[in-house]
Each structure stands twice: as C-alpha cells, then as structure tokens.
N, CA, C and O atoms as a MOPAC input file, in Angstrom:
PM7 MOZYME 1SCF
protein

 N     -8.34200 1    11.58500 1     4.74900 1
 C     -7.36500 1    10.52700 1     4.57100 1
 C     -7.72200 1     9.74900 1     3.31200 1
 O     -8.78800 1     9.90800 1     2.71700 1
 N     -6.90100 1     9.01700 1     2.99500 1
 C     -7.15400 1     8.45800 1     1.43700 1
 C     -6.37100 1     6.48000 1     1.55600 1
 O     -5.47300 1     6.09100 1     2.30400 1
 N     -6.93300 1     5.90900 1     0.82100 1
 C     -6.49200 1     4.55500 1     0.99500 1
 C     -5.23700 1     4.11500 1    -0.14300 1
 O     -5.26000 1     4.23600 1    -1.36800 1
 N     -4.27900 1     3.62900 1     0.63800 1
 C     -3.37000 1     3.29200 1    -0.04500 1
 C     -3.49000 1     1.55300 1    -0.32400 1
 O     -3.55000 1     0.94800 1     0.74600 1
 N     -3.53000 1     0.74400 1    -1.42500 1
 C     -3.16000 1    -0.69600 1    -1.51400 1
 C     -1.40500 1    -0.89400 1    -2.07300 1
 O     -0.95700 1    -0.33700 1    -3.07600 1
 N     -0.39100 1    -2.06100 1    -0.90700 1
 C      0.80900 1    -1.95600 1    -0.95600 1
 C      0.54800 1    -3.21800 1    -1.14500 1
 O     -0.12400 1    -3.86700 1    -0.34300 1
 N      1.17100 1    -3.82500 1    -2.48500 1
 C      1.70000 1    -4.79500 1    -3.19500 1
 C      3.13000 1    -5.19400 1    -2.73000 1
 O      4.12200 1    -4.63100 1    -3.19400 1
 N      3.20900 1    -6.23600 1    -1.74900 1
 C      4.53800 1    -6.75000 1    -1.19000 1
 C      4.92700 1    -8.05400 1    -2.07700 1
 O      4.15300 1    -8.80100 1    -2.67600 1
 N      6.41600 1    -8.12100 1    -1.98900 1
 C      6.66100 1    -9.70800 1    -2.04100 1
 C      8.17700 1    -9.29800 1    -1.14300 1
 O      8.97900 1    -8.36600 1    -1.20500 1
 N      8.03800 1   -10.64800 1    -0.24000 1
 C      9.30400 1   -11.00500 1     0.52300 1
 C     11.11700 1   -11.31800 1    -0.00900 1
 O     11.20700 1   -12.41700 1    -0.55500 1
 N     11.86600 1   -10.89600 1     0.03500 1
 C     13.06400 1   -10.90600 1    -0.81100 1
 C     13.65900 1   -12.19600 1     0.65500 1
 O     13.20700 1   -12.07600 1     1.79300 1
 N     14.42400 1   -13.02800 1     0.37500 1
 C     14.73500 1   -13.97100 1     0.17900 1
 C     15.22600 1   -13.49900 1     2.80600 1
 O     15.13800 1   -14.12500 1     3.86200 1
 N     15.48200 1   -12.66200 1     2.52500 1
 C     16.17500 1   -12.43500 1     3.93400 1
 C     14.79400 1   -12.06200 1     4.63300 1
 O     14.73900 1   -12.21500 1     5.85400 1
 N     13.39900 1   -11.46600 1     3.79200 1
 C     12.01800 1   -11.23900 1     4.31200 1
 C     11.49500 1   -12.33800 1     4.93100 1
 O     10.97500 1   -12.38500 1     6.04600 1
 N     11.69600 1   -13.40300 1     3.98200 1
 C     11.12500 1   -14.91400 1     4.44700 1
 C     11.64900 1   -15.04900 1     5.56900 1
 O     10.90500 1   -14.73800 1     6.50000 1
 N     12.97800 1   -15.50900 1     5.92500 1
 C     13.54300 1   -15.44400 1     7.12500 1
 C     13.25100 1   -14.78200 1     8.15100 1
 O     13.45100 1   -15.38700 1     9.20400 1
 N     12.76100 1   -13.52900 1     8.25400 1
 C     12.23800 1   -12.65700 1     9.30200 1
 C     11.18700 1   -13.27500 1     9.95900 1
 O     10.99100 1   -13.39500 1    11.16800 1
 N     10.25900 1   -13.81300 1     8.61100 1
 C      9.26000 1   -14.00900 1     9.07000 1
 C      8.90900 1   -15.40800 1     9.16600 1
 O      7.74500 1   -15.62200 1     9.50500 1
 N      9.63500 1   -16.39400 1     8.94900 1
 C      9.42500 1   -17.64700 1     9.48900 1
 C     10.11900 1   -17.10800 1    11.32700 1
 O      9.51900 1   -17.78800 1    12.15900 1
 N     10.71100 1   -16.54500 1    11.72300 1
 C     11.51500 1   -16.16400 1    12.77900 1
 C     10.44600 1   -15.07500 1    13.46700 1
 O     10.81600 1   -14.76300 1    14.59900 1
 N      9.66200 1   -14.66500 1    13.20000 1
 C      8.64100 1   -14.39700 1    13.69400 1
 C      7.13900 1   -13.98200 1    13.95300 1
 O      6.52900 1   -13.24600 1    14.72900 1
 N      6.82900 1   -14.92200 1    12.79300 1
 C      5.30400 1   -15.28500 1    12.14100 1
 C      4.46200 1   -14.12100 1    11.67900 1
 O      4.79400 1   -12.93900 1    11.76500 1
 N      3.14500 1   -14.66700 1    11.09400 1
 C      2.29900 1   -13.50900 1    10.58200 1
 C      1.39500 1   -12.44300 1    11.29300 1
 O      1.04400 1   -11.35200 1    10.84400 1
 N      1.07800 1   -13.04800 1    12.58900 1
 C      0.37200 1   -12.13800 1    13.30400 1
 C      1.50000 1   -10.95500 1    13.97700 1
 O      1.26700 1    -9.80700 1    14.35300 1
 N      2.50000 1   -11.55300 1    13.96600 1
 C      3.89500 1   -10.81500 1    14.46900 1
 C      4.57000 1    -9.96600 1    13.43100 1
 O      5.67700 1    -9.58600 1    13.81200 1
 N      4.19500 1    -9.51500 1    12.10700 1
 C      4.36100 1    -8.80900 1    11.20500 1
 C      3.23500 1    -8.07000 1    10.74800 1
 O      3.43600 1    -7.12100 1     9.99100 1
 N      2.19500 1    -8.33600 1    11.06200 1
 C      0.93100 1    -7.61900 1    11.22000 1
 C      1.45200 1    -6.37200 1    12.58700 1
 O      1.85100 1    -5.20700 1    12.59000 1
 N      1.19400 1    -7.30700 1    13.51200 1
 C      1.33000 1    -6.01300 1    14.54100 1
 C      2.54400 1    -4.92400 1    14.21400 1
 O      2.42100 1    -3.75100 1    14.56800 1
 N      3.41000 1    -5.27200 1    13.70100 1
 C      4.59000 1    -4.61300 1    13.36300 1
 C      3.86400 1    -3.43500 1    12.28700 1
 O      3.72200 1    -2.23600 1    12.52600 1
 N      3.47600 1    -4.15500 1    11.08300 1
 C      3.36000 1    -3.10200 1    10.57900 1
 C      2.32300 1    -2.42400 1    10.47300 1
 O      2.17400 1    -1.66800 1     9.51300 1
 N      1.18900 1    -2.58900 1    11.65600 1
 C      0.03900 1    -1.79500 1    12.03500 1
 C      0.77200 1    -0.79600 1    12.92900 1
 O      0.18400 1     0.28500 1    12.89900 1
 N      2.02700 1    -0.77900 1    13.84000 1
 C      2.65900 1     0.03100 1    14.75500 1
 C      3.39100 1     1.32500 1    13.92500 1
 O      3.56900 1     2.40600 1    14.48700 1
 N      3.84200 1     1.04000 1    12.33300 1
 C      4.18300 1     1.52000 1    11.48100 1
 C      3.29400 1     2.61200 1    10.86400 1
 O      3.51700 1     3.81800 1    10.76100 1
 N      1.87800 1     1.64700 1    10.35000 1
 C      1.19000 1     2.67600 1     9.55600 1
 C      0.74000 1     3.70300 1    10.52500 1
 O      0.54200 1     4.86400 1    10.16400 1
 N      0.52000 1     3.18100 1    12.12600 1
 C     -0.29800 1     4.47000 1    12.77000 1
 C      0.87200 1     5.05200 1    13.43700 1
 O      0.48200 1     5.47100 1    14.52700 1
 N      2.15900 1     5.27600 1    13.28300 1
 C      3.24100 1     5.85300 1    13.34700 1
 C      3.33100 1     6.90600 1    12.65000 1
 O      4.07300 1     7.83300 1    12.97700 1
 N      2.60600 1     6.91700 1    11.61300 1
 C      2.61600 1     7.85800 1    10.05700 1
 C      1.21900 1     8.59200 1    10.39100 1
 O      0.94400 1     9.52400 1     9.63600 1
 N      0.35000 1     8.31500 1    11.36300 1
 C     -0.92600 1     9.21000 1    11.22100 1
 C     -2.11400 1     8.37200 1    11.01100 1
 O     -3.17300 1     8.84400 1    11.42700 1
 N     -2.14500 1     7.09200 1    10.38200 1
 C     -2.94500 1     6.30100 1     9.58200 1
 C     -3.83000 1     5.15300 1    10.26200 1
 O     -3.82500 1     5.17000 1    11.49300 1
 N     -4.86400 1     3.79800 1     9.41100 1
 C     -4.76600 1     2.87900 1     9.88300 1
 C     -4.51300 1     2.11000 1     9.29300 1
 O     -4.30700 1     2.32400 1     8.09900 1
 N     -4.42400 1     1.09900 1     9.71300 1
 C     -4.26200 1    -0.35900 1     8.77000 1
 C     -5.40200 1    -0.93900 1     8.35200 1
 O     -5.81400 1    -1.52200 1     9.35400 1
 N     -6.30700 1    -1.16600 1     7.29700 1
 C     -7.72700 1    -1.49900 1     7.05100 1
 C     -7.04400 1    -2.61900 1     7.04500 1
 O     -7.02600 1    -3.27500 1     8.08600 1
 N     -6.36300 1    -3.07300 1     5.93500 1
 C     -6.25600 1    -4.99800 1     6.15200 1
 C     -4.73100 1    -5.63100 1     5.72500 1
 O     -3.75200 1    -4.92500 1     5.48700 1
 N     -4.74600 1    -6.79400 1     5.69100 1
 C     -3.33300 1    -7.45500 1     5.96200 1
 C     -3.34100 1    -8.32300 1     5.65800 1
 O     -3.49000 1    -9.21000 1     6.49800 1
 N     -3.19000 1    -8.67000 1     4.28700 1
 C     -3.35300 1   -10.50600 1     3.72800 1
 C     -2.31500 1   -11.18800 1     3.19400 1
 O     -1.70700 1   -10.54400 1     2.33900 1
 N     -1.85400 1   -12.42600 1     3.44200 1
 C     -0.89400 1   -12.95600 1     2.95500 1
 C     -1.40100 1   -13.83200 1     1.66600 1
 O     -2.47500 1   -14.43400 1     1.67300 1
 N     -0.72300 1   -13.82800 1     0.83800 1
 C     -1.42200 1   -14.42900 1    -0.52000 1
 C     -0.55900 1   -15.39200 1    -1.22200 1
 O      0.57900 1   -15.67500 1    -0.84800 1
 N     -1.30500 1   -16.01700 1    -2.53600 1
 C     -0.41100 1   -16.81300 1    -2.50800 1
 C      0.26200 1   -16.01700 1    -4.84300 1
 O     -0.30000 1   -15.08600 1    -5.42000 1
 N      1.02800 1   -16.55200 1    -5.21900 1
 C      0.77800 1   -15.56300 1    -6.63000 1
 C      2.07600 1   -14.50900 1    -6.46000 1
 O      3.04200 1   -14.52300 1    -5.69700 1
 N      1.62500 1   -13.52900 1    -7.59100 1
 C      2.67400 1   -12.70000 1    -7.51000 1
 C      3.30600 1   -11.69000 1    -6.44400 1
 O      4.37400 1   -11.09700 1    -6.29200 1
 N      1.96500 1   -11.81900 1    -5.72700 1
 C      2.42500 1   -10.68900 1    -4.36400 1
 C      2.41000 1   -11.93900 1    -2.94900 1
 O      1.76900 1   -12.98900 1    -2.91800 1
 N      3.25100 1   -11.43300 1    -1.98300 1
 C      3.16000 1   -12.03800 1    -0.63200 1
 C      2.08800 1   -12.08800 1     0.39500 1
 O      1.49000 1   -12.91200 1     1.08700 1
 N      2.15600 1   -10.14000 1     0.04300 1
 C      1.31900 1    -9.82100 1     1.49700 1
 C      0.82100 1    -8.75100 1     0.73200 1
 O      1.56600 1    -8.39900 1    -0.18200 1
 N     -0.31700 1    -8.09200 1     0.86700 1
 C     -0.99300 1    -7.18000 1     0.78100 1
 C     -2.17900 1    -7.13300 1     1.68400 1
 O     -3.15900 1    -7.78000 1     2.05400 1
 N     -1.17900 1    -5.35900 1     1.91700 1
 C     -2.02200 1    -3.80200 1     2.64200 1
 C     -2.92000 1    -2.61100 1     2.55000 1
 O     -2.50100 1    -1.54900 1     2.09100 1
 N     -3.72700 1    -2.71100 1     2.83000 1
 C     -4.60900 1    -1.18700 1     2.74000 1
 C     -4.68600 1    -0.69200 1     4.25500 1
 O     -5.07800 1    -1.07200 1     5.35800 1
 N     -4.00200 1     0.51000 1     3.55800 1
 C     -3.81300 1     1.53100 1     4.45300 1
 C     -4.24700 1     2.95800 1     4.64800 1
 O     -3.56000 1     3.74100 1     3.99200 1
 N     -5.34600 1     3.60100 1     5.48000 1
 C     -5.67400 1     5.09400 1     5.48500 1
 C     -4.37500 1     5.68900 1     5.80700 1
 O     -3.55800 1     5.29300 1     6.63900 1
 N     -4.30800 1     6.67900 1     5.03900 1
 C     -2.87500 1     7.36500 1     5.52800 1
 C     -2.89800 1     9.08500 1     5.50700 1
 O     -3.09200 1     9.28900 1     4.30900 1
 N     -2.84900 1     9.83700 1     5.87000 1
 C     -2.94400 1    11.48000 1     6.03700 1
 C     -2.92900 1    11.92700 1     4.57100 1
 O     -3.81300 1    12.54800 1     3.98200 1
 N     -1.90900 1    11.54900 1     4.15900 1
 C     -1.65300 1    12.18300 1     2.93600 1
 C     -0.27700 1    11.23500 1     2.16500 1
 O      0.22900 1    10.16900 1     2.51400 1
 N      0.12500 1    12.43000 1     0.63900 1
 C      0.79900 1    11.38600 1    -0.46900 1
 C      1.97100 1    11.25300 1     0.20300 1
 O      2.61600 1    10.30200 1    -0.23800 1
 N      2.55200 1    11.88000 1     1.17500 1
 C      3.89900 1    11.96600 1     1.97700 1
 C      3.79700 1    10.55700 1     2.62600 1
 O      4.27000 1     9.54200 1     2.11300 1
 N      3.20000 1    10.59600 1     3.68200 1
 C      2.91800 1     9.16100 1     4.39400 1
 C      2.79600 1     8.47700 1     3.62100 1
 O      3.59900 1     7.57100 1     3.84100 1
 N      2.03900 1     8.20200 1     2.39900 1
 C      2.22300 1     6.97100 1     1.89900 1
 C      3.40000 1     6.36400 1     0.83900 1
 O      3.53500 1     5.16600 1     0.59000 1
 N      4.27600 1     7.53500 1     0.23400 1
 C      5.35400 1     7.52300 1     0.32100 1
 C      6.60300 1     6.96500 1     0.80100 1
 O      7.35600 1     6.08700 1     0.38000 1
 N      6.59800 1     7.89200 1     2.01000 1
 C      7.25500 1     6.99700 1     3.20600 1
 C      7.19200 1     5.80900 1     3.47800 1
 O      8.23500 1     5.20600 1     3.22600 1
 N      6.13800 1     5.02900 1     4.02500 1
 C      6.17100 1     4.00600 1     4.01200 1
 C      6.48500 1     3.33400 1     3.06100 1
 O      7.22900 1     2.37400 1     3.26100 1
 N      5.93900 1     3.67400 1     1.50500 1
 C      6.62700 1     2.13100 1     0.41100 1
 C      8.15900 1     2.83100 1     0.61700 1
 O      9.02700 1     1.99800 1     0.87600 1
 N      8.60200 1     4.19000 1     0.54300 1
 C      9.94100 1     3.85700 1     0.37100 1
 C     10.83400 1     2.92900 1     1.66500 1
 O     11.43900 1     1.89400 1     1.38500 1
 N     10.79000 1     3.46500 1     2.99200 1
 C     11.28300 1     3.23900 1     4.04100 1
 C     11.19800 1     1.73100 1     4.37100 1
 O     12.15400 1     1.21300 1     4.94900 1
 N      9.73300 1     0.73400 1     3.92600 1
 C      9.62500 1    -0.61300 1     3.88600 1
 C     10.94800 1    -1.21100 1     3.09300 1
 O     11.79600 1    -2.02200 1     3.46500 1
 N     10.76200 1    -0.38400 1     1.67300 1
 C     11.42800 1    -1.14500 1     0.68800 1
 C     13.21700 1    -1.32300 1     1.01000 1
 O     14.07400 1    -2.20100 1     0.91200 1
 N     13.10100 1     0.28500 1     1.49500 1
 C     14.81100 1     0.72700 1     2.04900 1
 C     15.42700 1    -0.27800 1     2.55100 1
 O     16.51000 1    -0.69700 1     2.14400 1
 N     14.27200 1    -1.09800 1     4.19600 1
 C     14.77500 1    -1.88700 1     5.06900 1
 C     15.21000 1    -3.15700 1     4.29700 1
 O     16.08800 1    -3.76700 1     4.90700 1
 N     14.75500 1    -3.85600 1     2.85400 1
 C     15.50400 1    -4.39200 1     2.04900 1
 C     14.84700 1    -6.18400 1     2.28800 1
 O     15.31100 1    -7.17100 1     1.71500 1
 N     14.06000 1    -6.18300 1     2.95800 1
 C     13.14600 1    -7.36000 1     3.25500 1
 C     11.89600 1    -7.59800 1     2.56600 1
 O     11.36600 1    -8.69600 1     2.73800 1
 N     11.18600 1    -6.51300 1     1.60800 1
 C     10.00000 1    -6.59600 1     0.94600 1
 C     10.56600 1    -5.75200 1    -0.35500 1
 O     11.42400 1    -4.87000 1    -0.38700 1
 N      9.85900 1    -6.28100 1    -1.31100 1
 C      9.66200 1    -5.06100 1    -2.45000 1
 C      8.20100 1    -4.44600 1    -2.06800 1
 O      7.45900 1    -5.07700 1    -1.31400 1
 N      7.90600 1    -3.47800 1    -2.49200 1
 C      6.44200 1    -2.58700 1    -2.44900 1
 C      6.51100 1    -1.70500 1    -3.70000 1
 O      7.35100 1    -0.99800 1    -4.25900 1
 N      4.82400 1    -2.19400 1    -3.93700 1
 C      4.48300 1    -1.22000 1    -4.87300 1
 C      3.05700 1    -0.86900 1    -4.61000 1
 O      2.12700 1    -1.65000 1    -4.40500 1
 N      3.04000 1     0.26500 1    -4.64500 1
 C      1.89200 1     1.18800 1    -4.10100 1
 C      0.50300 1     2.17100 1    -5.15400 1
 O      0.70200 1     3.06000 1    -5.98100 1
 N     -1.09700 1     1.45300 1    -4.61000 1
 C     -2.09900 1     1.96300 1    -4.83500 1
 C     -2.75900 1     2.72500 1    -4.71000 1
 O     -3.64400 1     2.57100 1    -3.86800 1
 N     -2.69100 1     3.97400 1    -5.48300 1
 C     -4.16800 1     4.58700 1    -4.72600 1
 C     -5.15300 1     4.19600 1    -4.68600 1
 O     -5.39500 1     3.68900 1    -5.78200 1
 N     -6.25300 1     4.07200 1    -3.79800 1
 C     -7.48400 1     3.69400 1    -3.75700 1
 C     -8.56100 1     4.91800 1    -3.89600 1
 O     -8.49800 1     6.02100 1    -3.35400 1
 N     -9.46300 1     4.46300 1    -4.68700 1
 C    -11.12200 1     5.58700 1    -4.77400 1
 C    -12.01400 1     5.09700 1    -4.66900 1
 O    -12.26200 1     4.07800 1    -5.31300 1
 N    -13.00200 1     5.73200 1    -3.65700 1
 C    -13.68200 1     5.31100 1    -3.74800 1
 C    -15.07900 1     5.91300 1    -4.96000 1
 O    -14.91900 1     6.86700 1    -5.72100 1
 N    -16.23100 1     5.17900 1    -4.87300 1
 C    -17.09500 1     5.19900 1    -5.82300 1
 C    -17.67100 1     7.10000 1    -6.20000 1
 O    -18.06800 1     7.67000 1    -7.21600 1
 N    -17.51700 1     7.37000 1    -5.29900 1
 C    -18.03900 1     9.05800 1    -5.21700 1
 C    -17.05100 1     9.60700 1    -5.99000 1
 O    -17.28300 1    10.30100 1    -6.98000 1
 N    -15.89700 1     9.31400 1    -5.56100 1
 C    -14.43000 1    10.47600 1    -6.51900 1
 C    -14.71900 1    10.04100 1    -7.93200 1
 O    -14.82000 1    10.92500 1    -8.78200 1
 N    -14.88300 1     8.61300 1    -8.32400 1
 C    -15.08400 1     8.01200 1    -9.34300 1
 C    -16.22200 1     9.02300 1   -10.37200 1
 O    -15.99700 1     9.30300 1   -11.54900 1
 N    -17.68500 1     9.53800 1    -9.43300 1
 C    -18.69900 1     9.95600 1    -9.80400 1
 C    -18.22600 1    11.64800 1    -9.62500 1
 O    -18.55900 1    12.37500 1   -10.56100 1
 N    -17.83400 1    11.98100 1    -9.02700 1
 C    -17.33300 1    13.07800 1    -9.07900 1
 C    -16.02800 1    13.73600 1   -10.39900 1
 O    -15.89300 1    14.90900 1   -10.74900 1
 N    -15.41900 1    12.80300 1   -10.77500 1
 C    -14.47700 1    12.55800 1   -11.82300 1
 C    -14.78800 1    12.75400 1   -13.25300 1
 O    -14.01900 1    13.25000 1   -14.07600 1
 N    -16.31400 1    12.20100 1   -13.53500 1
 C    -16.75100 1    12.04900 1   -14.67000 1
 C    -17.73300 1    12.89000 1   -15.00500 1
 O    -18.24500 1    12.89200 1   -16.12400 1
 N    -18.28300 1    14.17300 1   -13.44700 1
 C    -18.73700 1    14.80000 1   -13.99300 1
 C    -17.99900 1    16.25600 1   -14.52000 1
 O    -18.66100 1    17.27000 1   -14.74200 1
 N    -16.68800 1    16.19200 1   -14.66100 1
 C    -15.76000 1    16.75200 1   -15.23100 1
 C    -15.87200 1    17.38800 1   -16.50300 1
 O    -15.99600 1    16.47700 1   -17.32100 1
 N    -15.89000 1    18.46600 1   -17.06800 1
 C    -15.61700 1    19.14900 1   -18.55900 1
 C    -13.79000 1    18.77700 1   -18.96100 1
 O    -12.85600 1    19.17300 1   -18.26300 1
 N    -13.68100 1    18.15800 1   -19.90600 1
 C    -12.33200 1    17.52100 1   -19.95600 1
 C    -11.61900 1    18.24100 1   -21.06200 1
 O    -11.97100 1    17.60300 1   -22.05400 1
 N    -11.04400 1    18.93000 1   -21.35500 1
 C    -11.01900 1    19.29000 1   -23.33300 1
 C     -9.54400 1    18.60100 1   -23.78500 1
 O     -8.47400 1    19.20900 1   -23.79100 1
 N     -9.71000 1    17.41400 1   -24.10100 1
 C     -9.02100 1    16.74000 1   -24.67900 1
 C     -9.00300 1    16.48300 1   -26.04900 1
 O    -10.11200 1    16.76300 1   -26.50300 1
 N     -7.90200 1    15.89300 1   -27.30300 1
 C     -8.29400 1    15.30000 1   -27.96500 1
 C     -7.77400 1    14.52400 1   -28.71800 1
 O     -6.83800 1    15.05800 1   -29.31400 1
 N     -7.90800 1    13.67000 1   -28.93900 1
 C     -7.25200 1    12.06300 1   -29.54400 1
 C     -5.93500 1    12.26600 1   -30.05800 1
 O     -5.80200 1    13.45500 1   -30.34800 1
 N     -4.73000 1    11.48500 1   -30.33000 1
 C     -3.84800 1    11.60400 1   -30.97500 1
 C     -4.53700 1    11.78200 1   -32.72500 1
 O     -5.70700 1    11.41200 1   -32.82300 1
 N     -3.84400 1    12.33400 1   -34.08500 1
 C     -4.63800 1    11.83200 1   -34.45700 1
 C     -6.03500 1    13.04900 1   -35.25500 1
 O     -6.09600 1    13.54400 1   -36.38000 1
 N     -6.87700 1    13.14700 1   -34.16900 1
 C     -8.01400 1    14.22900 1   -34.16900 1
 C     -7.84000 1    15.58100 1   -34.44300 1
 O     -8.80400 1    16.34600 1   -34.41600 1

C-alpha cells in the first residue's frame, strides 16, 4: 500500500455540511470511505491557510487513490488535490539509480 496526502478546501455548500454536522462527524465519514476503497486513514486535520482539511491515506493502489480525489471532488463539497507520499527507503532506493540523462543545452 502506498500513502496518499489529500489537500482539501470546503466550497461554500462544504461549510454548511459541516457546521450541520461537525468534525469528528466528517472524520468518521471519511474514514468509512477510505476503508471502503481497501485502505486506512493515517490522519485528519483541519487547518487553518490555504487548505481546510488534510488527509493521509494508505490506499491499495493509484486506482483507489484516484477514486477517492475524483468521487470527493464529484460530490461538489471539497476541492482535492492529491499526494504521493515516500517514504525515506524509496527515496534511497531512487538515487541509487543509473539515470542517463542530459541537460537541456549539454
């Protein structure tokens, strides 16, 4: 499984949902969601700035995480924009790569 970070902000009818039925009540919602898809919900923060709420989510694969930013966004209450997450090993694994690239230029 691989970690997704989902960059929310509430569109004007989102707020409304959720003054109508608070944050722990949109948490559970969309923890019922991500493990609907296979996944879990690592975390769930409401913020204050350019994003609302932000998610990290384990999810099966690029389909599931897919799904969810599109199908969130569909329902027309959040925008989402979606992270892959790596951790430090892929990072180290990445760089020990033979790359043959070369500059614009070169």
């Amino acid at each position: 499984m691989a970690k997704y970070l989902y960059r929310t902000s509430y569109t004007q009818d989102g707020v409304a949902g959720l003054i109508r039925e608070g944050g722990t009540g949109r948490r559970d919602a969309l923890r019922q969601t991500v493990e609907g898809l296979g996944g879990t919900l690592d975390g769930f923060y409401y913020a204050f700035g350019d994003d609302d709420l932000l998610l990290i989510a384990d999810l099966p694969d690029e389909e599931a995480a897919a799904a969810l930013s599109l199908f969130v966004s569909a329902a027309g209450a959040l925008t989402v924009s979606c992270t892959v997450l790596m951790a430090p090993e892929t990072i180290d694994a990445a760089v020990s790569k033979t790359v043959a690239y070369r500059k614009p230029g070169d």
